[in-house]
Backbone as ProteinMPNN parsed JSONL, in Angstrom:
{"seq_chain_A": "XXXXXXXXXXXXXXXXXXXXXXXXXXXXXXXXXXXXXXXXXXXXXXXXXXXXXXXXXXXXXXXXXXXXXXXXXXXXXXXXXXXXXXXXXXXXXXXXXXXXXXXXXXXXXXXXXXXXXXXXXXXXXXXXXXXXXXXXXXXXXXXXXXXXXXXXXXXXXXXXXXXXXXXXXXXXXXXXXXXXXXXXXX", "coords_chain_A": {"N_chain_A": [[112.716, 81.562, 122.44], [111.454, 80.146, 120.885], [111.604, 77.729, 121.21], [110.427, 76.173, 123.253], [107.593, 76.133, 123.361], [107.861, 73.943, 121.356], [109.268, 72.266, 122.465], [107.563, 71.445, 124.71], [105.394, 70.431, 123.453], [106.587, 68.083, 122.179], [107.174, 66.617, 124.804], [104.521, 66.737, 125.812], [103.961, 65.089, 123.645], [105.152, 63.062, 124.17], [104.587, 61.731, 126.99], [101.797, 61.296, 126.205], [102.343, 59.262, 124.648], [103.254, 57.465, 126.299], [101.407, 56.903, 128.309], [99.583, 55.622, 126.656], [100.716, 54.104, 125.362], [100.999, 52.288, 128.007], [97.829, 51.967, 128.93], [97.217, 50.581, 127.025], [98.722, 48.041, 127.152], [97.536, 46.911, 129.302], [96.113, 43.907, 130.625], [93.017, 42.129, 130.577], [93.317, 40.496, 133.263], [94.644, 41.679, 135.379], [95.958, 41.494, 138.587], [93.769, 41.634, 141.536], [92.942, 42.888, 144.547], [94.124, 41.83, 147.62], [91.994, 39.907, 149.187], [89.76, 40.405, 147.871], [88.206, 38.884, 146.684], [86.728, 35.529, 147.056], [87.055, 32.536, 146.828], [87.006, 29.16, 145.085], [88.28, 26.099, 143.887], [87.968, 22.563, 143.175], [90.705, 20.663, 141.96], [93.539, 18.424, 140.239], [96.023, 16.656, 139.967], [98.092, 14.504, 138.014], [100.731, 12.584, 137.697], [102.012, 10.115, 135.374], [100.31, 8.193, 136.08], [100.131, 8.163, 138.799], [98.531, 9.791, 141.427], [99.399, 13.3, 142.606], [99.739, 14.059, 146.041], [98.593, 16.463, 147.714], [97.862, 17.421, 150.006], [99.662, 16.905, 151.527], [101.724, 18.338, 154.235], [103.861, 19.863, 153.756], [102.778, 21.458, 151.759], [100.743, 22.926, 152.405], [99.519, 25.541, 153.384], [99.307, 27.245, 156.381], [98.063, 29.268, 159.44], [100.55, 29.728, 161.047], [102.753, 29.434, 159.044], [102.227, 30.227, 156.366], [101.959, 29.954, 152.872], [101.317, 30.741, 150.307], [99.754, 34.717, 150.033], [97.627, 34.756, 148.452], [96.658, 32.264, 146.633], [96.329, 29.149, 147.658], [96.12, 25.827, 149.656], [95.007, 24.61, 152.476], [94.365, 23.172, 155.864], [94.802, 20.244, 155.711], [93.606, 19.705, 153.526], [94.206, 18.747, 149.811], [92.983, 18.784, 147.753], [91.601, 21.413, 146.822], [91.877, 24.427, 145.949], [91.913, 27.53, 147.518], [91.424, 30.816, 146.952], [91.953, 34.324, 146.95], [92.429, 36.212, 145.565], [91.352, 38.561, 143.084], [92.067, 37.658, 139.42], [94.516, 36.045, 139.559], [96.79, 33.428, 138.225], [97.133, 30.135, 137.379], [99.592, 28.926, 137.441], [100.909, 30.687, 139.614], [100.013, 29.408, 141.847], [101.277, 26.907, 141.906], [103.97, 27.685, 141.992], [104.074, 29.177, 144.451], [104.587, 26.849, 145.634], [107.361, 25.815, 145.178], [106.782, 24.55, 142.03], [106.087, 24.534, 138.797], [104.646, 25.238, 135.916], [103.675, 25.006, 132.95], [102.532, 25.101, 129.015], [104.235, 22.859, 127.736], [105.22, 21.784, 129.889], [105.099, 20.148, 133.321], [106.526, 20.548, 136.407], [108.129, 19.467, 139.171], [109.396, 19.553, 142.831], [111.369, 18.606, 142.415], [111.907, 16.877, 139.716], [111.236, 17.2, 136.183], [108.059, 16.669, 134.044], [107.866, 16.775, 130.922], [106.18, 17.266, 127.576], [107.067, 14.712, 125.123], [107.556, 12.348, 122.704], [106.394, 9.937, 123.623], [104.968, 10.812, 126.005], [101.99, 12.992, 126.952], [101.345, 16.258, 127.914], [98.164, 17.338, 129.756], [95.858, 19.694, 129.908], [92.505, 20.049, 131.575], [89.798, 21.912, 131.9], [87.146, 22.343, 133.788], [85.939, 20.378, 132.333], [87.342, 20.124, 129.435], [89.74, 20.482, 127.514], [92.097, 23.253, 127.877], [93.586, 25.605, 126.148], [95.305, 27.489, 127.972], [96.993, 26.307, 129.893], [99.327, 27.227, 132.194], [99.16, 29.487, 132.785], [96.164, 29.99, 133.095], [93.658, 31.924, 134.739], [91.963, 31.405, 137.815], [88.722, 30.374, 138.318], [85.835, 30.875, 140.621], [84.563, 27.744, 141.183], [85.417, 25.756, 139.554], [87.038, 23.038, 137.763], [89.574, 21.344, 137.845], [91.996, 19.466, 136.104], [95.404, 18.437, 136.061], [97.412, 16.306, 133.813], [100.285, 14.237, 133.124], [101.174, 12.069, 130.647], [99.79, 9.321, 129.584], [96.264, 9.586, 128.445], [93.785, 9.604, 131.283], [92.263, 8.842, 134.375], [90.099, 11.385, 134.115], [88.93, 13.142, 136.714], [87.907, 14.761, 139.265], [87.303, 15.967, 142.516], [84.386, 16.934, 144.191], [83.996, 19.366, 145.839], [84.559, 22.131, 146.252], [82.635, 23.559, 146.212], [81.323, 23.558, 148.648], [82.954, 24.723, 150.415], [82.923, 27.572, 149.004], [80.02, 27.726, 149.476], [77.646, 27.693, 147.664], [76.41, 25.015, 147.61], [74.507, 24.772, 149.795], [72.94, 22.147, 150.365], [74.659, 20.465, 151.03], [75.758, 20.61, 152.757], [78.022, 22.8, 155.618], [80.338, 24.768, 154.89], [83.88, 23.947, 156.568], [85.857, 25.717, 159.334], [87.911, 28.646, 158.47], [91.569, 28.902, 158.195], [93.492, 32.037, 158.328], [94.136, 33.788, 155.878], [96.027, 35.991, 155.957], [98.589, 38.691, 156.484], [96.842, 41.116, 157.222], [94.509, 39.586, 157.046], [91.91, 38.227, 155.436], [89.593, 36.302, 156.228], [87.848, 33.797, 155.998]], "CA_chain_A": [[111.359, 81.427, 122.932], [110.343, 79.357, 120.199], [111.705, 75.98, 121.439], [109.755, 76.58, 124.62], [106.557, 75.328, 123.057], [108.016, 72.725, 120.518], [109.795, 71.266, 123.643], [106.022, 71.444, 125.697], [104.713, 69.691, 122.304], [107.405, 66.93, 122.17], [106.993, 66.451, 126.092], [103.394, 66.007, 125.36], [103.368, 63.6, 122.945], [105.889, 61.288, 124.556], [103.795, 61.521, 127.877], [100.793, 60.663, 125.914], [102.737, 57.795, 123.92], [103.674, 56.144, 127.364], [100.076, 56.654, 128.807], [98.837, 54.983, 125.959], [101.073, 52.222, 125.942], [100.777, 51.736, 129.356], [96.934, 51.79, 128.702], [97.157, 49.314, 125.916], [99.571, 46.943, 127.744], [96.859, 46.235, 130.577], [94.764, 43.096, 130.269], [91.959, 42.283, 131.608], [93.364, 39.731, 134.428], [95.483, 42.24, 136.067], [95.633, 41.318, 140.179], [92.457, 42.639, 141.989], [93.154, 43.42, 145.705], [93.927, 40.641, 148.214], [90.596, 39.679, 149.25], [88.402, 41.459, 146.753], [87.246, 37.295, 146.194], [86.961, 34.4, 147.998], [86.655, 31.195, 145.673], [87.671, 27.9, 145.269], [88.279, 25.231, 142.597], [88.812, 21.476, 143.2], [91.587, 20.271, 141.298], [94.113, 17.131, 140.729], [97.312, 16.335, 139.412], [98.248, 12.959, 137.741], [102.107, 12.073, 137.006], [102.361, 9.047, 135.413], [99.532, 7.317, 136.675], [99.629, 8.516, 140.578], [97.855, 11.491, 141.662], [100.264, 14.1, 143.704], [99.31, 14.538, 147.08], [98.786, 18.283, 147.811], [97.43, 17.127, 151.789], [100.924, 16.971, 153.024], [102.442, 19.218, 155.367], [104.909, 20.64, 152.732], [101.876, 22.525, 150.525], [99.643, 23.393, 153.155], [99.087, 27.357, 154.267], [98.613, 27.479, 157.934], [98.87, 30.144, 160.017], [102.167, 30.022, 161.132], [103.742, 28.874, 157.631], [101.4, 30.444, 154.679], [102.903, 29.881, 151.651], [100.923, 32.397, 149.266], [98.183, 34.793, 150.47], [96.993, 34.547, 147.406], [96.004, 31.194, 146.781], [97.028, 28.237, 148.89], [95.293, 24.369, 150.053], [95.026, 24.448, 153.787], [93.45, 22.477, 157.023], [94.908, 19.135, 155.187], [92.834, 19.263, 152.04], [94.722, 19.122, 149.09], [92.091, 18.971, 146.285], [90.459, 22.581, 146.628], [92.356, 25.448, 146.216], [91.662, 28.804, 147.918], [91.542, 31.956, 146.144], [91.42, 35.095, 147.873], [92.718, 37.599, 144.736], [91.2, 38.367, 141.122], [93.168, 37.64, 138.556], [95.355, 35.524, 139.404], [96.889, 32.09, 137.344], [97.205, 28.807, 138.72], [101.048, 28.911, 137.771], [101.216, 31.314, 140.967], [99.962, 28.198, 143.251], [102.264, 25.922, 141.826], [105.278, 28.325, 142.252], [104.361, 29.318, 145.435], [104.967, 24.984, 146.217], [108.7, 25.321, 144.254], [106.237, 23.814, 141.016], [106.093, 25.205, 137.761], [103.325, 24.656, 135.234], [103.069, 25.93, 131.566], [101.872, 24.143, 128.16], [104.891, 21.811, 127.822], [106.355, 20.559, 131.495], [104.884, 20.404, 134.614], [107.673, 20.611, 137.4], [107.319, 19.445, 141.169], [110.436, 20.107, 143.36], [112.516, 17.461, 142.134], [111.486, 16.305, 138.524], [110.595, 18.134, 134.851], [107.96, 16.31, 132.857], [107.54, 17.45, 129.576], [105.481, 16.387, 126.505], [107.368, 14.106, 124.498], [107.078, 11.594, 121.81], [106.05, 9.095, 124.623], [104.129, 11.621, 127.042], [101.48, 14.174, 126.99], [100.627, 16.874, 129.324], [96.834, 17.546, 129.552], [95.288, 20.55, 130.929], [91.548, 20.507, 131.666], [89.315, 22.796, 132.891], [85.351, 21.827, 133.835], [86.003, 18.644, 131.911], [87.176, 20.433, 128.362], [90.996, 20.952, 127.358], [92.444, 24.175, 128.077], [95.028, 25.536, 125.539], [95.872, 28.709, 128.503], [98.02, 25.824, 130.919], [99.882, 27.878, 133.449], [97.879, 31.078, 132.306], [94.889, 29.624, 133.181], [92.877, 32.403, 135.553], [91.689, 30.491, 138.144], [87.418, 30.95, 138.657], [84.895, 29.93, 141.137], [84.256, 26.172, 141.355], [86.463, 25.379, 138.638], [87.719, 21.634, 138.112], [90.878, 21.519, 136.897], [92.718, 18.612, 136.151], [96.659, 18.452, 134.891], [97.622, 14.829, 133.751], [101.119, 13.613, 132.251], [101.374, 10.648, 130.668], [98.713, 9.0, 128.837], [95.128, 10.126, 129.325], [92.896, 8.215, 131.998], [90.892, 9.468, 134.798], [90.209, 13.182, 134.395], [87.633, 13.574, 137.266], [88.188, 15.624, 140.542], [86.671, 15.998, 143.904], [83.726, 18.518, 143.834], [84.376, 19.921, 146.878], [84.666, 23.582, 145.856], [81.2, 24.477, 146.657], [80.973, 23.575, 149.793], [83.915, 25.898, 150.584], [82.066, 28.734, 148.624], [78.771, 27.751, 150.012], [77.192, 27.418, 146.625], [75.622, 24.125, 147.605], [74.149, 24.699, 151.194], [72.333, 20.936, 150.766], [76.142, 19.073, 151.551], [76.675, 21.074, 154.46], [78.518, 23.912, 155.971], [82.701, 24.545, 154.859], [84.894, 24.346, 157.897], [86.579, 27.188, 159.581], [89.407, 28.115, 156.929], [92.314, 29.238, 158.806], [93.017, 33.181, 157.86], [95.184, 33.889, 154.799], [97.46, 36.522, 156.629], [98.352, 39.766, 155.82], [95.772, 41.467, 157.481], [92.697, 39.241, 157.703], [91.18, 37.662, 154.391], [89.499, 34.714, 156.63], [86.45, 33.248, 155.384]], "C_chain_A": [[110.546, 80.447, 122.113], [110.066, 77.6, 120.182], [110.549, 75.657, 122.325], [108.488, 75.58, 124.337], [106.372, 74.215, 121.786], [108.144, 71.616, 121.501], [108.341, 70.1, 124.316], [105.869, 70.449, 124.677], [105.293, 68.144, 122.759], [107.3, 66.655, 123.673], [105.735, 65.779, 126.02], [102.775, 65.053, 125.167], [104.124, 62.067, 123.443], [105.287, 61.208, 126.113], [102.499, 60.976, 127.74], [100.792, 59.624, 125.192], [103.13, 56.629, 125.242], [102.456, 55.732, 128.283], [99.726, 55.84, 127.917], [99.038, 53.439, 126.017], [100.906, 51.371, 127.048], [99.312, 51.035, 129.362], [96.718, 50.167, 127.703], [97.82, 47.949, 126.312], [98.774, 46.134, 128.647], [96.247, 44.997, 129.861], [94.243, 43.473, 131.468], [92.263, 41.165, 132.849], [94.727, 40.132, 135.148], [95.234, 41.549, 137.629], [94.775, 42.083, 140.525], [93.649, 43.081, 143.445], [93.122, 42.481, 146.807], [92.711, 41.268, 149.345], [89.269, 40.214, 148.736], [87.609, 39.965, 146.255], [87.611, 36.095, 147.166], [86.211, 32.949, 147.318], [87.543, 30.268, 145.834], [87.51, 26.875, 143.772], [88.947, 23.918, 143.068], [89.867, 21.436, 141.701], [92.634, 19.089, 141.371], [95.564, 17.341, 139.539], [97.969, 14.671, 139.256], [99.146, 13.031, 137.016], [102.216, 10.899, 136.706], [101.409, 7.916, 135.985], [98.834, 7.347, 138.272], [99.557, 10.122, 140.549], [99.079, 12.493, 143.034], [99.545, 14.283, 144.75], [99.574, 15.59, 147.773], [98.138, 18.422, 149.452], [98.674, 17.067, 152.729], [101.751, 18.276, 153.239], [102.837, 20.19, 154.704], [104.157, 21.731, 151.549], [101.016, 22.68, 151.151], [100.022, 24.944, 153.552], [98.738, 26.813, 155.766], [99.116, 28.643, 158.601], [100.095, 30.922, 160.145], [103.402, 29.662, 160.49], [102.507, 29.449, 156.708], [102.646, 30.565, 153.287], [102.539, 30.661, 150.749], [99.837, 33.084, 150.324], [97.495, 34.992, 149.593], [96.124, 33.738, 146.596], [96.729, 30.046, 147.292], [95.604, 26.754, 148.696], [96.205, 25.04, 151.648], [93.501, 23.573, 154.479], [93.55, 21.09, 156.239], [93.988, 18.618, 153.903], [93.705, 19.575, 150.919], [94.467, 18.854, 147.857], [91.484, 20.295, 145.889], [91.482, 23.681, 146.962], [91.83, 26.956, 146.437], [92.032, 29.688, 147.674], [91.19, 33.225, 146.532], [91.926, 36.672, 147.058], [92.06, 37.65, 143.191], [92.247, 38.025, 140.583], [94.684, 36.821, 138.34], [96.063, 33.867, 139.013], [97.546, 31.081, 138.607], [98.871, 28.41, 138.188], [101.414, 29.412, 139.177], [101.192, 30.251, 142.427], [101.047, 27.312, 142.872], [103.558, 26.82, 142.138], [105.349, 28.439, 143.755], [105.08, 27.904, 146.465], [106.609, 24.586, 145.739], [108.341, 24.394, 142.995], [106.044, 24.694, 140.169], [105.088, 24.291, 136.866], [103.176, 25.576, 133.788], [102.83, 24.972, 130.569], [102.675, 23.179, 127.814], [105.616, 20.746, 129.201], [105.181, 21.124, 132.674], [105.81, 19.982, 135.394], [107.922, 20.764, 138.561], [108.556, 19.912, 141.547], [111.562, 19.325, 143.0], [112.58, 16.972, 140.832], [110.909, 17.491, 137.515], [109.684, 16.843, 134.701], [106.819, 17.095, 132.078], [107.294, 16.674, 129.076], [106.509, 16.247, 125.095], [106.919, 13.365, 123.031], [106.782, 10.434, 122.921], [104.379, 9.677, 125.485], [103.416, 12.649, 126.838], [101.101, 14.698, 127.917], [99.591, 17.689, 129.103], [96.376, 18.503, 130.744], [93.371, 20.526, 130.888], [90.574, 21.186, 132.428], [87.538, 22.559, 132.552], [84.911, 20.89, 132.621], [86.277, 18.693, 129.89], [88.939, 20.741, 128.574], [91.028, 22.039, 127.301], [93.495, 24.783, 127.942], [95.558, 26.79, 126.39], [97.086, 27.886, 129.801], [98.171, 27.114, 132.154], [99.553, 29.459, 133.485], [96.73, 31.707, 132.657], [94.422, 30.633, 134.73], [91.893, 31.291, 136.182], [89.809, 31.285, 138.527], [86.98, 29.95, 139.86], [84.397, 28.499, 140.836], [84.68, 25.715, 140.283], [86.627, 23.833, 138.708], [88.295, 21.628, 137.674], [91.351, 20.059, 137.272], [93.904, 18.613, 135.323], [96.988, 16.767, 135.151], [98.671, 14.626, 133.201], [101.016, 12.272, 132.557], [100.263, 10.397, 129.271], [97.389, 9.625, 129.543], [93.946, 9.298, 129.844], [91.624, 9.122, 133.056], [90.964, 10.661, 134.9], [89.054, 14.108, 135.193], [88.414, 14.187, 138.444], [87.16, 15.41, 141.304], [85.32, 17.175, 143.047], [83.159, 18.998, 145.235], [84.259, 21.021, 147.059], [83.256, 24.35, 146.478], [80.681, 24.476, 147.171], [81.208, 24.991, 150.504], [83.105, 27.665, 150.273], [80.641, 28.787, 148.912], [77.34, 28.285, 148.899], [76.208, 25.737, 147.099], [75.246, 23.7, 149.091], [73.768, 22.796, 151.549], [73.554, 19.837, 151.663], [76.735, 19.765, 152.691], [77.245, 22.72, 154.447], [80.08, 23.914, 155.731], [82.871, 24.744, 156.561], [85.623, 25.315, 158.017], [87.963, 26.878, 158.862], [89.994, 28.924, 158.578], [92.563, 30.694, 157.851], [94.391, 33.28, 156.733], [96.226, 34.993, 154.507], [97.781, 38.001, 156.004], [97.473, 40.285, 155.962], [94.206, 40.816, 157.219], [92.604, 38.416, 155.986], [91.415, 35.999, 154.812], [87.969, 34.535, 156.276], [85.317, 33.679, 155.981]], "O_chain_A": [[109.428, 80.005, 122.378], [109.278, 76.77, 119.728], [109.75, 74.792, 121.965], [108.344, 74.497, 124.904], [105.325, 73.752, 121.332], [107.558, 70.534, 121.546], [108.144, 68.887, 124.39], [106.292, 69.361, 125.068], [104.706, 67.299, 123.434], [107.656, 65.513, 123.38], [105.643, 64.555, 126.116], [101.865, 64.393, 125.668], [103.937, 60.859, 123.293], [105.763, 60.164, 126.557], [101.951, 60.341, 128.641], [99.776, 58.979, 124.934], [103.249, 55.405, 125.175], [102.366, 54.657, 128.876], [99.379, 54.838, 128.541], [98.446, 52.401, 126.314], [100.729, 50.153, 127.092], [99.239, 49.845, 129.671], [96.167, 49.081, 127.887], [97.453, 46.885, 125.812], [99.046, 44.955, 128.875], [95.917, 45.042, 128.676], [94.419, 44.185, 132.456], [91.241, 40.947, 133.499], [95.642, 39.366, 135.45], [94.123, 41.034, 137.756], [94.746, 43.214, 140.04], [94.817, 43.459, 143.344], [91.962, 42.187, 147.098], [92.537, 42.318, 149.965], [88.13, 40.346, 149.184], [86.588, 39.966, 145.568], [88.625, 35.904, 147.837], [85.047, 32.555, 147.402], [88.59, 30.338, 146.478], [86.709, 27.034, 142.85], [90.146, 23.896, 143.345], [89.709, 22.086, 140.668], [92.751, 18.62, 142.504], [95.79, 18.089, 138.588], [98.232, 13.89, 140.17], [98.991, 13.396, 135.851], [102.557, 10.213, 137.669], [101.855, 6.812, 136.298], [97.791, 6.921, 138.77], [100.111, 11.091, 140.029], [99.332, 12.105, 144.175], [98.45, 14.77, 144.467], [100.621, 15.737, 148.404], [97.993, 19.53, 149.969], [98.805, 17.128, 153.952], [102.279, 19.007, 152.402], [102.376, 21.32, 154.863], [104.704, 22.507, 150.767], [100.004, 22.593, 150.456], [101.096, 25.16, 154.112], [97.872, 25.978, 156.025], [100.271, 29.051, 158.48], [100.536, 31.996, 159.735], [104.551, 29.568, 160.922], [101.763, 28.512, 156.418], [103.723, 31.106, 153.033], [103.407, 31.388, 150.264], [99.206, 32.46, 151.177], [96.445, 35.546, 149.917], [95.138, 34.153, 145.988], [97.954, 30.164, 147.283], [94.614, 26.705, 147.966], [97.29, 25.579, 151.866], [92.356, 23.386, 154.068], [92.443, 20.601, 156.01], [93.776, 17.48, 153.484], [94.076, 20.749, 150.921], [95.298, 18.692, 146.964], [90.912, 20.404, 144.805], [91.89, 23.836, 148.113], [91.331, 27.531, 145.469], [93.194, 29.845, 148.049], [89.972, 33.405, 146.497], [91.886, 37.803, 147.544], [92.309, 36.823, 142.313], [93.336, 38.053, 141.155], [95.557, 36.888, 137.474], [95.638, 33.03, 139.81], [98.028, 31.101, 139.739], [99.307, 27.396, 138.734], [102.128, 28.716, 139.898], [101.856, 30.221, 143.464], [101.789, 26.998, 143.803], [104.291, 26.114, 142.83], [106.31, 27.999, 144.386], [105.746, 27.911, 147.5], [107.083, 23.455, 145.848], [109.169, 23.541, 142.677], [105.789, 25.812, 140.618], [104.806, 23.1, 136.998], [102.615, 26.669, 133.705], [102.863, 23.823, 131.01], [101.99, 22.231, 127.431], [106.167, 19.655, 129.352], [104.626, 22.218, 132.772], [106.095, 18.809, 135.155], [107.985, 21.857, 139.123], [109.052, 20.718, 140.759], [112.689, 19.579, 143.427], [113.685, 16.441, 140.718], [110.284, 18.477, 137.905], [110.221, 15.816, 135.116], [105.733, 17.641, 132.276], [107.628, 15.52, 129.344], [106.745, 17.131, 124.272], [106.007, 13.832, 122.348], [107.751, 9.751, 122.59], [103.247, 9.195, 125.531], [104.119, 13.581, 126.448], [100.55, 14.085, 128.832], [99.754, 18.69, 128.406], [96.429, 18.325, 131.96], [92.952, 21.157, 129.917], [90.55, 21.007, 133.646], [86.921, 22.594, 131.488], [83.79, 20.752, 132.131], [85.791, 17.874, 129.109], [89.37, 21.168, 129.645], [90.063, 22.472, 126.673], [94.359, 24.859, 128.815], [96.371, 27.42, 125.713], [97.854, 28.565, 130.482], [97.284, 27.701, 132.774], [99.825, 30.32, 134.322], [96.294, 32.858, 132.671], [94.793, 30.162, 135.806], [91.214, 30.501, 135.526], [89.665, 32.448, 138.904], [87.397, 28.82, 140.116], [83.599, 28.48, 139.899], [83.86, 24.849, 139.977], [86.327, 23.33, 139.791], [87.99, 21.958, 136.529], [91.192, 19.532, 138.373], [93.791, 18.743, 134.104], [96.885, 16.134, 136.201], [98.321, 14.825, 132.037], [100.887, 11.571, 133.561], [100.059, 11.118, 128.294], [97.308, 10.037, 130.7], [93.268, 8.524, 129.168], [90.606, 9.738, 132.74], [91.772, 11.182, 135.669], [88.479, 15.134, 134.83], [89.634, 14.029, 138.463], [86.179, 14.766, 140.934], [85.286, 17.827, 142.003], [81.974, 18.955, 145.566], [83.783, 21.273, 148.166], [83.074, 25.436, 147.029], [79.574, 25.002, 147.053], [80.468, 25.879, 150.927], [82.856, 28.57, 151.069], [80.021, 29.813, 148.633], [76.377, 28.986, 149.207], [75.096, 25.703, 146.572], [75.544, 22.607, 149.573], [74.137, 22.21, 152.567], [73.426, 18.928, 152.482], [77.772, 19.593, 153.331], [77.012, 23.587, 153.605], [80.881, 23.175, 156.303], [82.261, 25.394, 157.41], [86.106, 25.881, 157.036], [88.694, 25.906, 158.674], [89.371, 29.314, 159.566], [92.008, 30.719, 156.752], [95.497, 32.793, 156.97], [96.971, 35.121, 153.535], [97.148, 38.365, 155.013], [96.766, 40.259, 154.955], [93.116, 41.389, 157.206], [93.714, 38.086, 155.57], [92.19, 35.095, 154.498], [87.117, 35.411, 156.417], [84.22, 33.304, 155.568]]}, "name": "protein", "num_of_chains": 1, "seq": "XXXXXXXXXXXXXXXXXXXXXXXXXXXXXXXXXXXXXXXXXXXXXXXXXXXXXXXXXXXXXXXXXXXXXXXXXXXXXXXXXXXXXXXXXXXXXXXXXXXXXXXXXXXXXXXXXXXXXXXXXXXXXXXXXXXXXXXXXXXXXXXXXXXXXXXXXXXXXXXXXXXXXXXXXXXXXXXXXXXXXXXXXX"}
């Protein structure tokens, strides 16, 4: 009878050592709830001197091809990315494209480049380097720019806040197309 409540004890404490850890393990940019946000961030990409073009066919969300519902470029824009979950890093958009993105390589579907003794790869975010790369939580009207190579123009569209309707004076965003998975359409 006397294990009975050593056992209970030891049960206990390793139920309250895995709560804890569990507890302690969270950050704070866990995934919210698709569509708990609806934001946007221009952004650009410069290999080598030419900017990737994120307008063709092959990295667009539409309808009847979405590629994340998470965040995506759709309706042929491929400077402003659409964000429709907390928490989540702008590695996730590039993966969802077969692209990879962290503090040494950026990696389209066909090509690595990594920072060399030749090449650097530059992350900035609202016009300031950003040592979180492929980490990087993506926010409301954001400008992000990734650059290999040498460093030249590091400006972006500012587009974003149309989309989010932050700057009523430039107009009205266009109808987004819906980001699937039950509904989260603008």
């Amino acid at each position: 009878m006397k294990k009975r409540p050593f056992l209970l004890g030891i049960l206990i404490l390793l139920i309250a050592t895995i709560l804890f850890t569990q507890l302690s393990n969270r950050s704070s940019n866990e995934l919210g709830t698709l569509g708990d946000v609806h934001e946007h961030a221009d952004f650009k990409v410069i290999i080598l001197g030419e900017e990737l073009d994120f307008s063709k066919d092959i990295y667009q969300s539409t309808e009847d091809n979405l590629l994340n519902n998470f965040l995506h470029v759709h309706d042929n824009d491929g400077q402003v990315i659409h964000k429709h979950i907390s928490g989540i890093t702008i590695s996730k958009f590039f993966q969802s494209l077969d692209m990879d993105f962290n503090s040494t390589c950026f990696k389209t579907e066909t090509q690595s480049y990594c920072t060399d003794s030749e090449h650097q790869l530059f992350f900035l975010v609202n016009g300031k380097d950003n040592p979180e790369y492929g980490n990087y939580i993506l926010n409301d009207l954001d400008k992000i720019v990734i650059q290999y190579g040498t460093e030249g123009n590091l400006t972006t569209t500012d587009r974003a806040c149309i989309y989010s309707e932050t700057c009523p004076e430039r107009g009205s965003p266009p109808d987004e197309v819906t980001c699937g998975l039950g509904g989260c359409t603008a």
